[in-house]
Backbone bond lengths (Angstrom), bond angles and torsions (degrees), N, CA, C in turn:
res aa  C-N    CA-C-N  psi(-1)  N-CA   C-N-CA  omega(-1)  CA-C   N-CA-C  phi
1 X - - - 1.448 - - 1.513 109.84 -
2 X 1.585 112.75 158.33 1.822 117.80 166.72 1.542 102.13 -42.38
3 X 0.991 109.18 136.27 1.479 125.71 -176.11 1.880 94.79 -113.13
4 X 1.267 116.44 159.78 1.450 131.41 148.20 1.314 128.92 -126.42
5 X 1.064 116.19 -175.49 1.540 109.51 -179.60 1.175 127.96 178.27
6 X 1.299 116.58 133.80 1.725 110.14 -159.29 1.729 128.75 -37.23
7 X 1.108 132.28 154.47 1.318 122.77 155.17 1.347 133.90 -56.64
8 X 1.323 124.66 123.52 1.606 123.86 -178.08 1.295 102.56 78.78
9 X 1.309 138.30 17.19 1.469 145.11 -178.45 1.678 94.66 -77.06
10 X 1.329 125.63 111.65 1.308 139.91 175.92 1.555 125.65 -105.88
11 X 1.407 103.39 -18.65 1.323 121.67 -158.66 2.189 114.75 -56.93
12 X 1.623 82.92 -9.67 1.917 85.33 -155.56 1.380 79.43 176.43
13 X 1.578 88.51 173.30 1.651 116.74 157.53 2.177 117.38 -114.68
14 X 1.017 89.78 126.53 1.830 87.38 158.66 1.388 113.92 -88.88
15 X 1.615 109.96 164.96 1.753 119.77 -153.54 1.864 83.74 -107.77
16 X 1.272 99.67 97.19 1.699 91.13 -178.74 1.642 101.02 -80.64
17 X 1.086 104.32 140.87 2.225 115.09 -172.61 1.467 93.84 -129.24
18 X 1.603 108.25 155.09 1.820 85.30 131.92 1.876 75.63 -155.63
19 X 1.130 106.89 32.11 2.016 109.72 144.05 1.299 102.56 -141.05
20 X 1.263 111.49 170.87 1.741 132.07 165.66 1.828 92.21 170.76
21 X 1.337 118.06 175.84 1.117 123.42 -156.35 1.674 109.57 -86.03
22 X 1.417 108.75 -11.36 1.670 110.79 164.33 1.180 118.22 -88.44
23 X 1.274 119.06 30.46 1.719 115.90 174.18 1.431 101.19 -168.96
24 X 1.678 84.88 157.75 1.874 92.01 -175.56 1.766 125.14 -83.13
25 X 0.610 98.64 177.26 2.006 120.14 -146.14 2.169 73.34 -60.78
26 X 1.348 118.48 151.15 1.181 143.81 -137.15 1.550 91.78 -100.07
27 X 1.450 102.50 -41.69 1.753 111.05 -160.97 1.446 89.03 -81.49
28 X 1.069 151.96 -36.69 1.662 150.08 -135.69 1.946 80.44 -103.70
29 X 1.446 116.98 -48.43 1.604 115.32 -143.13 1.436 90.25 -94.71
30 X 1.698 130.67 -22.83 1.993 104.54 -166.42 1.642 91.44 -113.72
31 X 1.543 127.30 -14.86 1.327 127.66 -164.91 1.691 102.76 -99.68
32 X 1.497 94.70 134.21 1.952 94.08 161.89 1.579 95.31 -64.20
33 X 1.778 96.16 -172.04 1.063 100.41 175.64 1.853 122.41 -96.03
34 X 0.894 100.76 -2.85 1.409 115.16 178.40 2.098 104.39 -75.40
35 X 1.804 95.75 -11.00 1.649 80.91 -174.57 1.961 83.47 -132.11
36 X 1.179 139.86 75.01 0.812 122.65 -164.06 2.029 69.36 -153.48
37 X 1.113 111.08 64.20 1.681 133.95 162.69 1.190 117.57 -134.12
38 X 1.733 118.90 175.28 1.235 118.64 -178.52 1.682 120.11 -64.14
39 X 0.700 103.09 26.99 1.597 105.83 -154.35 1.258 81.41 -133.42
40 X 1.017 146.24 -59.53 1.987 164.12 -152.68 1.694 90.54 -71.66
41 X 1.210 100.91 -54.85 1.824 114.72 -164.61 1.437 100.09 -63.69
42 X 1.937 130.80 -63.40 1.009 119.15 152.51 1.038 131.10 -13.57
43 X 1.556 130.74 -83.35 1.259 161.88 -150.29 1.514 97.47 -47.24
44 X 1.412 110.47 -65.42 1.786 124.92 156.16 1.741 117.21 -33.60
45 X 0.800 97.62 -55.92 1.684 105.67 168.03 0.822 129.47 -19.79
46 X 1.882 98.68 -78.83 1.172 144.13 -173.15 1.872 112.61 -45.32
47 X 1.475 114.91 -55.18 1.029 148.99 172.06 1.484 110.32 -56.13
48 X 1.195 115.93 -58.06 1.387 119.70 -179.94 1.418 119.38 -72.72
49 X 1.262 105.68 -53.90 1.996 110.29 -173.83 1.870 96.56 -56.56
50 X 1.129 105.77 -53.24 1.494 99.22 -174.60 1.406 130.01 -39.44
51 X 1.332 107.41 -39.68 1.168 123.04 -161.57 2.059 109.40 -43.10
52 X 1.619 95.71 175.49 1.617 80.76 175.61 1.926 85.23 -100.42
53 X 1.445 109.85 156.94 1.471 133.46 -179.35 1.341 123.03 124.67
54 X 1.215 139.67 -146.31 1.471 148.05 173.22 1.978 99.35 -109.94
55 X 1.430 101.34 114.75 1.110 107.98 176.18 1.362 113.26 -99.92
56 X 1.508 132.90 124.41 1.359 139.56 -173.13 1.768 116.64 -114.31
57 X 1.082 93.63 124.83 1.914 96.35 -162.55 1.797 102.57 -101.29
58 X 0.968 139.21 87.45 1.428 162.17 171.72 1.373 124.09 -18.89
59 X 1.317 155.29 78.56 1.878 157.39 -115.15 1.988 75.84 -51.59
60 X 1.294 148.40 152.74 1.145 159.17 102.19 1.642 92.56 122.37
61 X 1.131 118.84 -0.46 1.650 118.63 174.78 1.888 114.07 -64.35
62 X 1.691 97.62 -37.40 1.680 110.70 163.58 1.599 134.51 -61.99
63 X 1.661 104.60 -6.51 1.182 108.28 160.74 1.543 120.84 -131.84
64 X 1.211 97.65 21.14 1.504 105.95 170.49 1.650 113.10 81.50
65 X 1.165 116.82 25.23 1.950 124.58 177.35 1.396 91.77 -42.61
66 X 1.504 117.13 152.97 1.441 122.75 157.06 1.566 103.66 -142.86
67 X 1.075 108.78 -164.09 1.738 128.65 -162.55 1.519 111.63 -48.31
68 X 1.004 120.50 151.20 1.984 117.58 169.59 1.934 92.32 -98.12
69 X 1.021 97.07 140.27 1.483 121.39 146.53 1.832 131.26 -65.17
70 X 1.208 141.48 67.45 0.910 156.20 -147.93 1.618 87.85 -92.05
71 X 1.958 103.20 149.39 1.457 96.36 -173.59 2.063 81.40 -118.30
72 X 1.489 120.93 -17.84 1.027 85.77 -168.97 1.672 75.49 -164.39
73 X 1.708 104.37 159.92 1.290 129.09 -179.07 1.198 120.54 -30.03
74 X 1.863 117.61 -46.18 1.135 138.07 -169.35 1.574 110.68 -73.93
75 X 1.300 124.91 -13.87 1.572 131.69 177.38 1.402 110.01 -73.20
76 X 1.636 113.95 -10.42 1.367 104.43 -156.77 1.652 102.09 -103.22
77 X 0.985 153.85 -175.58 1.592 156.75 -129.52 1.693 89.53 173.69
78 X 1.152 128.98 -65.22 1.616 120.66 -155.73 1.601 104.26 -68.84
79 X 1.357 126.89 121.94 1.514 148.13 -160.54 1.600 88.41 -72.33
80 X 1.394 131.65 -48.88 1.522 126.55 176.66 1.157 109.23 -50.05
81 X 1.259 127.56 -42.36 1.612 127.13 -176.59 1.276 114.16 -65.84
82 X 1.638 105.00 -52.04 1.161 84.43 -169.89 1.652 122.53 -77.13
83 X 1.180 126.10 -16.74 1.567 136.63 159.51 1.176 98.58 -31.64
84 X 1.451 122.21 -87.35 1.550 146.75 -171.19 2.407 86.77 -25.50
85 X 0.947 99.31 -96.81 1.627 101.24 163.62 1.322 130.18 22.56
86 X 1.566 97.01 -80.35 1.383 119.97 168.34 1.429 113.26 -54.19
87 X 1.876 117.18 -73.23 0.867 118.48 146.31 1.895 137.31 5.99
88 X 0.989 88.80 -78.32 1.495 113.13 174.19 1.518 106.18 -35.33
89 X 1.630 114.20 -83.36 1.191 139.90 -152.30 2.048 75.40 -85.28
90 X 1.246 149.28 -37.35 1.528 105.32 -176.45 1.389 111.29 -74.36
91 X 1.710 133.92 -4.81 1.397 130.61 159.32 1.192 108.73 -88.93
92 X 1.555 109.13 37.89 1.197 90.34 171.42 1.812 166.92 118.94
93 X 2.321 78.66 -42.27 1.441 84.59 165.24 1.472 129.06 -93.64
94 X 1.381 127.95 157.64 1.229 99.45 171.68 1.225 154.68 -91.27
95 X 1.001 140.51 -172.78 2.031 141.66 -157.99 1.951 89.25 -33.57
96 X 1.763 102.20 -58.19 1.709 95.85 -139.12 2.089 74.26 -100.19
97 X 1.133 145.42 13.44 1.367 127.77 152.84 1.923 97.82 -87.36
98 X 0.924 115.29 -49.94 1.908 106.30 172.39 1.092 103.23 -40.56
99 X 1.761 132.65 -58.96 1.154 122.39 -155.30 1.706 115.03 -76.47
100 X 0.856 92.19 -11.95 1.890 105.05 -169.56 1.679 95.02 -87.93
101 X 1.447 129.06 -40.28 1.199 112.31 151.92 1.329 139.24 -34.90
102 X 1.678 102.83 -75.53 1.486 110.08 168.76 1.756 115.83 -40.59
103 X 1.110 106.47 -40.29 1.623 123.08 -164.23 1.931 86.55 -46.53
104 X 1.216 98.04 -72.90 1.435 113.96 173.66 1.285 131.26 -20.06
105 X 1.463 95.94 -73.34 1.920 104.66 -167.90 1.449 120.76 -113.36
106 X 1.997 107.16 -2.30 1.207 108.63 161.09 1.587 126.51 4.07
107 X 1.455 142.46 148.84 1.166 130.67 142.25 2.125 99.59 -80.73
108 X 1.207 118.63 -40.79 1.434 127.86 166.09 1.208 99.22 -21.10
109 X 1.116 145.71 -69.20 1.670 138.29 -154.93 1.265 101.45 -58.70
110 X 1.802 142.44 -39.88 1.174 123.42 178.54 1.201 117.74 -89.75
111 X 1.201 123.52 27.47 1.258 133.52 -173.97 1.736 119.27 -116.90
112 X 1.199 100.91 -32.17 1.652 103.78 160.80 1.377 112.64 -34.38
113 X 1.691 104.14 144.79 1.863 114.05 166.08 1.890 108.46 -39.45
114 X 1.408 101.85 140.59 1.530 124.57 146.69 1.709 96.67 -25.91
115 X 1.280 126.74 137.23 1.444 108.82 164.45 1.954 103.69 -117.48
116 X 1.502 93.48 82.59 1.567 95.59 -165.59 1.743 112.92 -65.57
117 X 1.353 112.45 -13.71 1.669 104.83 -168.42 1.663 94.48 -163.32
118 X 1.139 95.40 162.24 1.895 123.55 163.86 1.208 122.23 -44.60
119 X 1.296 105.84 -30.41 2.005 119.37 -178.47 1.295 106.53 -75.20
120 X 1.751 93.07 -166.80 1.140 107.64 -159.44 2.106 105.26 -75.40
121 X 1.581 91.14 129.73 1.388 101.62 166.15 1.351 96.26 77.05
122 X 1.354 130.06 23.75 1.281 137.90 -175.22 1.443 114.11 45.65
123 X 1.494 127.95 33.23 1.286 138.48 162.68 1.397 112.31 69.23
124 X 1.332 105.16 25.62 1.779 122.84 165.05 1.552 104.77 -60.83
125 X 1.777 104.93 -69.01 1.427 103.65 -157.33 1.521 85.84 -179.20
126 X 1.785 90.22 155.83 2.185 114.57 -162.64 1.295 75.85 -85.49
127 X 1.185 145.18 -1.24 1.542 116.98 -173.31 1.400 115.28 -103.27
128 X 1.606 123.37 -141.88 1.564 126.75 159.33 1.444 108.06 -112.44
129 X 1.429 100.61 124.07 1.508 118.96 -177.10 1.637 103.51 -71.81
130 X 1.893 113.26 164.33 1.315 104.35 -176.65 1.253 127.12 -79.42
131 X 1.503 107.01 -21.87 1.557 127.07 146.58 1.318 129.09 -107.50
132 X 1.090 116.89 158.77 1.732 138.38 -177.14 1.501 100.36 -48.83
133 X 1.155 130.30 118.19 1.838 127.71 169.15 1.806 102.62 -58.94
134 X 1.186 102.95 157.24 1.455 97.60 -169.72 1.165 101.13 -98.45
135 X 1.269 126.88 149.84 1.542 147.80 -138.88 1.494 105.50 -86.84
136 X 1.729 114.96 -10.69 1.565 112.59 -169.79 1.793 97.67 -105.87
137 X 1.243 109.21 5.22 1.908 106.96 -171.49 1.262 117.62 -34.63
138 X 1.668 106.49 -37.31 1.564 108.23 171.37 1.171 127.54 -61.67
139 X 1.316 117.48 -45.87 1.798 95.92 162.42 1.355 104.77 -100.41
140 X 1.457 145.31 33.07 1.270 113.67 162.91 1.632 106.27 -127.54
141 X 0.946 137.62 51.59 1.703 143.38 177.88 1.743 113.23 -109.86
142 X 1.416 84.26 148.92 1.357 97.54 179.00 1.572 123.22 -58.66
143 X 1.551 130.22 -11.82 1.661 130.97 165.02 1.105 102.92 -74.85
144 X 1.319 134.50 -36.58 1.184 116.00 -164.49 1.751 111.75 -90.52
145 X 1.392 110.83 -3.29 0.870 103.92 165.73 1.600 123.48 -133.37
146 X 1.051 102.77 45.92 1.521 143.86 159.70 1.573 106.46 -78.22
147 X 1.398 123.87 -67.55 1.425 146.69 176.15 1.950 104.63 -73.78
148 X 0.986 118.41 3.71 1.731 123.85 173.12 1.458 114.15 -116.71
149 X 1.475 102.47 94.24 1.504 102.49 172.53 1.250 110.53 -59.07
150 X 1.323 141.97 -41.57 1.417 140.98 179.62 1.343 111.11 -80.19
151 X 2.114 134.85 17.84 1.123 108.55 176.75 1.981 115.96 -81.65
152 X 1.403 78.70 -160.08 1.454 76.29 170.79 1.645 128.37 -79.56
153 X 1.499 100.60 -41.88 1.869 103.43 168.55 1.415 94.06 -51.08
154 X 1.028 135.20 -77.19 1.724 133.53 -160.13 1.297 98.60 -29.03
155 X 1.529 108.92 -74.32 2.102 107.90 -179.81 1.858 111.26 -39.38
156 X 1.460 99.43 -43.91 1.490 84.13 -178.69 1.417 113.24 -58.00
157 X 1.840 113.00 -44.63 1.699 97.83 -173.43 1.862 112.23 -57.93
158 X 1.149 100.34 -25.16 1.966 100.32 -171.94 1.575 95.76 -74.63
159 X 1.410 127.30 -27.70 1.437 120.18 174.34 1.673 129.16 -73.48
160 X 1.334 87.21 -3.27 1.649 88.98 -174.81 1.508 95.90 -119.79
161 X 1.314 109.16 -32.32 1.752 108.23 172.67 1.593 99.37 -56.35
162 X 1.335 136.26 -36.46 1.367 128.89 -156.16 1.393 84.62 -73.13
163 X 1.525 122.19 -76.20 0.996 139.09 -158.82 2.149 117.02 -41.89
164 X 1.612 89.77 -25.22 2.020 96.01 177.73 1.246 95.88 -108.65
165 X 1.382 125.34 -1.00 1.485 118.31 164.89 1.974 133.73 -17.08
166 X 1.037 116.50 104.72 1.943 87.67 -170.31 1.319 105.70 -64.47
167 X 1.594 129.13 4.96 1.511 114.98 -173.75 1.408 98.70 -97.03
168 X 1.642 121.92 -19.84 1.668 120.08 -167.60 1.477 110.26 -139.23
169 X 1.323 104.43 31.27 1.583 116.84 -172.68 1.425 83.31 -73.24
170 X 1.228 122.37 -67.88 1.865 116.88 -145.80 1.209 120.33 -67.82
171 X 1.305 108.08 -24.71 1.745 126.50 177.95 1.444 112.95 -68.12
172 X 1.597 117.88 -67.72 1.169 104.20 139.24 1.459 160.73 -19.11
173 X 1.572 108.77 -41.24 1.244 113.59 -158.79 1.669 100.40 -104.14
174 X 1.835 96.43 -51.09 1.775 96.66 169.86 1.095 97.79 -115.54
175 X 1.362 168.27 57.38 1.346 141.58 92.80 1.236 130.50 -25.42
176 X 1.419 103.44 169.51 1.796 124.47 -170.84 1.543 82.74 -84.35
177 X 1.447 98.27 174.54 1.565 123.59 174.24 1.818 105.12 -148.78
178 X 1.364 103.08 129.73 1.567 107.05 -161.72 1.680 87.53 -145.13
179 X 1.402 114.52 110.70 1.513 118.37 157.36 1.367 130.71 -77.16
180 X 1.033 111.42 118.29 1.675 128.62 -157.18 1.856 107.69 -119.37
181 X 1.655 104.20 119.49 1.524 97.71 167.65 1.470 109.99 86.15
182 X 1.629 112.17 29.96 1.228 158.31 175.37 1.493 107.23 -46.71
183 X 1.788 106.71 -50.64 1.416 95.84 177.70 1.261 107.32 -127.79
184 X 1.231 112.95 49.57 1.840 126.28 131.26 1.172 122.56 -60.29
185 X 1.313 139.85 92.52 1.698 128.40 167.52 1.388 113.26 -42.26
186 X 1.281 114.53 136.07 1.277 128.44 177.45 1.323 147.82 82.30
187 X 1.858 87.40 -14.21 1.288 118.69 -171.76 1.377 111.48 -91.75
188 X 1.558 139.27 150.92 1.479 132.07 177.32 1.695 97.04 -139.95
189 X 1.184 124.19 100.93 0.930 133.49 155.93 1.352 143.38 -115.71
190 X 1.266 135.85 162.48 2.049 138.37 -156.88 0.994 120.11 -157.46
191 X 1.155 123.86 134.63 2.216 115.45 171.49 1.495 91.72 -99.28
192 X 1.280 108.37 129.16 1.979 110.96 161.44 1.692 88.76 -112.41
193 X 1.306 103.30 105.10 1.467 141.83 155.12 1.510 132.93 -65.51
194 X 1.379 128.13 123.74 1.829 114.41 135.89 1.196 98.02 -135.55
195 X 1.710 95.87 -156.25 1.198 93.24 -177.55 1.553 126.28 -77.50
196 X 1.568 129.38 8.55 1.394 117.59 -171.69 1.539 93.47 -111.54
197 X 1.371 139.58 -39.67 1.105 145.36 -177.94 1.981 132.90 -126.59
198 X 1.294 101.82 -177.27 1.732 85.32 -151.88 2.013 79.14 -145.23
199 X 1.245 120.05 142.00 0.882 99.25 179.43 1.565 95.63 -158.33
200 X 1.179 118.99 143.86 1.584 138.99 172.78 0.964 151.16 -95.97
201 X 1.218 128.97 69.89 1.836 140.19 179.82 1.398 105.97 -71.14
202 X 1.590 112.25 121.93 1.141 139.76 -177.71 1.806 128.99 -129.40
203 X 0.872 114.72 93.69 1.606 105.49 -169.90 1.802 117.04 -130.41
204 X 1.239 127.91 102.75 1.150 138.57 154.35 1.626 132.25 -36.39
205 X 1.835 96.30 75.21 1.840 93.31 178.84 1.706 112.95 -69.13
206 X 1.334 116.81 8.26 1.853 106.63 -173.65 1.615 112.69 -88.96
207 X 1.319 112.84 176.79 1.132 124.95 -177.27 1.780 107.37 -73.61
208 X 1.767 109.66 -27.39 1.008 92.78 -158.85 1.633 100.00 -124.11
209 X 1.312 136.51 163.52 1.420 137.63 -172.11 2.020 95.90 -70.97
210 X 1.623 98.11 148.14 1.423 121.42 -167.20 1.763 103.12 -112.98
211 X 0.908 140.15 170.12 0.905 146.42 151.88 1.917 126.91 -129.79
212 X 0.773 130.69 95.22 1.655 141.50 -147.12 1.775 101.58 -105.74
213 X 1.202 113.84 112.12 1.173 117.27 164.48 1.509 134.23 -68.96
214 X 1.683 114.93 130.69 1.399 103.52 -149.72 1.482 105.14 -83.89
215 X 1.380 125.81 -174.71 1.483 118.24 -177.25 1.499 89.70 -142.26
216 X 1.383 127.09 1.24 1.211 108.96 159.12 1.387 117.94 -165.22
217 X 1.469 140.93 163.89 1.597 123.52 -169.13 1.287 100.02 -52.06
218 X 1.543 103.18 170.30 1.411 112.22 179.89 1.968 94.38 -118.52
219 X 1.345 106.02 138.86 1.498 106.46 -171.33 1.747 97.51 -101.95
220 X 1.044 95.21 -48.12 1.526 98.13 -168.81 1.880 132.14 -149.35
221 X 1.128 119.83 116.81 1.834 111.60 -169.09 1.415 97.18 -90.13
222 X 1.649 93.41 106.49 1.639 116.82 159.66 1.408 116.62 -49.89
223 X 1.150 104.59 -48.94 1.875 107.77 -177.25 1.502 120.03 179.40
224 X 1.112 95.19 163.18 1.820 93.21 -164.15 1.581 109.35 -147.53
225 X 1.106 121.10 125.57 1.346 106.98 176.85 1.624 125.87 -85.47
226 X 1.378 121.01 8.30 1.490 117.70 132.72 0.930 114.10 -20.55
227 X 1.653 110.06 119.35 1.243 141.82 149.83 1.678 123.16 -45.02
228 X 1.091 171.43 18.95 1.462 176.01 -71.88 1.626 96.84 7.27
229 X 1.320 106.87 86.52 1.404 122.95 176.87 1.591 99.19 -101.94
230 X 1.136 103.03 118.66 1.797 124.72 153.54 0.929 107.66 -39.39
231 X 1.724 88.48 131.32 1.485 102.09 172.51 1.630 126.35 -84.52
232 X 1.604 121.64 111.61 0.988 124.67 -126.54 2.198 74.51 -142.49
233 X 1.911 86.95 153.07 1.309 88.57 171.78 1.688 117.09 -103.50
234 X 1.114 104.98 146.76 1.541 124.98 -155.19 1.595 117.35 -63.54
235 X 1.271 91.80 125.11 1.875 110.81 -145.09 1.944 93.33 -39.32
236 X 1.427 136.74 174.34 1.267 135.97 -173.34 1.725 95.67 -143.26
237 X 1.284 125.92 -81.05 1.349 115.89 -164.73 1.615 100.62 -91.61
238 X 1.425 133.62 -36.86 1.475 140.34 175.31 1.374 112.99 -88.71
239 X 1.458 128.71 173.56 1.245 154.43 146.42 1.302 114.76 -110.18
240 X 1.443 132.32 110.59 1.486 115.22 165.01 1.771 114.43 -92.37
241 X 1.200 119.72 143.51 1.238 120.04 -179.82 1.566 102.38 -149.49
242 X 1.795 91.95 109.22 1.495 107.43 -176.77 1.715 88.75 -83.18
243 X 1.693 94.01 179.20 1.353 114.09 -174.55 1.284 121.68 -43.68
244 X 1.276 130.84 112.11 1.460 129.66 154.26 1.940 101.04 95.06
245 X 1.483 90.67 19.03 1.292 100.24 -162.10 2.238 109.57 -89.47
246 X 1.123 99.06 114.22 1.761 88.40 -172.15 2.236 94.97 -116.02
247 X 1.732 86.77 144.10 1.330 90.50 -167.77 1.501 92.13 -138.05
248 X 1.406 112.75 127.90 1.617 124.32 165.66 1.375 110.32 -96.52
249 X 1.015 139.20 112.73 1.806 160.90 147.47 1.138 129.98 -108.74
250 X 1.522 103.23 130.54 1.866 119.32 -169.71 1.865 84.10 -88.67
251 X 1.244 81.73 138.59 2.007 94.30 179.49 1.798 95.32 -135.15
252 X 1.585 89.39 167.38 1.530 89.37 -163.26 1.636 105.57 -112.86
């Protein structure tokens, strides 16, 4: 999960995740469903890579993979699940409330094939995979968004380029981390700080656009996961952040 961590905390780094193969696909488990788009998948990103620690990006987490749809107990392979299952249904719930669990929090969901292409078996392999390919491969694989400057892998490469940047490597890498705008609903925001620069991760998980008051000029927008966002001059006393909307800015 998003991790935090004190200010001026020097001691180490934490392994910030919010996939690895014991938990389910990132977009299905931190996003409603109203933000569970390319923009939603970013937005998650955005939030995470920044952070101060060791950020780890998950085989299909770069194009936004999410949950499998399971029709029945027998689809599943992970021995926890299926316990949990049994479990489930002897307190009680029934067949398709068990299954809507598992559906959920599976470790199985990060475990599905790479979904590298449109073809067959989503261009895993000519054979039978150990799980079911997930039923959305067609629009969610890595060719097709190979050829999408605006997908989500693309944002991931500009998110990690920002982040090894030689102009914003150190800020990033050893900077402070200070959560800011705390009791905004919906909102998750941080300054990664030192002493030469000051910088602002901002991202809007609500349904509806926020408006965030600034606390200091804004010099410059590092990146934004706007989709063909207008070129617009750089917000001064506000921030607006429509839905699902995440914005990196150096402030002074």
């Amino acid at each position: 999960m998003i991790t935090s961590q004190l200010e001026g905390l020097d001691a180490g780094f934490k392994a910030n995740i919010i996939e690895n193969h014991d938990e389910p696909r990132g977009v299905s488990r931190f996003l409603s469903d109203y933000a569970r788009t390319q923009a939603g998948a970013k937005m998650l990103g955005t939030v995470n890579i920044l952070l101060r620690g060791i950020p780890f990006i998950y085989q299909g987490q770069e194009i936004g993979m999410e949950n499998v749809v399971r029709n029945g107990i027998e689809e599943y392979d992970d021995i926890s699940t299926i316990d949990q299952y049994y479990l489930a249904r002897r307190a009680g719930l029934s067949d398709g409330e068990a299954l809507k669990v598992c559906n959920r929090m599976s470790r199985d969901n990060a475990r599905t094939p790479v979904q590298w292409s449109a073809g067959e078996q989503a261009g895993f392999t000519t054979g039978t995979p150990w799980l079911k390919i997930n039923e959305n491969y067609k629009r969610i694989n890595v060719e097709s968004q190979e050829q999408d400057p605006d997908s989500v892998l693309n944002y991931y490469r500009r998110l990690v380029a920002l982040r090894k940047s030689p102009e914003y490597k150190d800020v990033f890498v050893y900077g402070s981390f200070s959560p800011v705008y705390e009791d905004t609903e919906y909102v998750m925001a941080y300054y990664r700080s030192d002493k030469e620069k000051r910088i602002l991760v901002a991202a809007n998980f609500g349904r509806e656009a926020v408006l965030l008051e600034l606390d200091y000029p804004v010099k410059k927008l590092l990146l934004s996961n706007r989709e063909n966002a207008p070129d617009e001059e750089l917000p001064k006393q506000e921030l607006r952040l429509e839905s699902c909307e995440a914005a990196v800015l150096e402030v002074g």
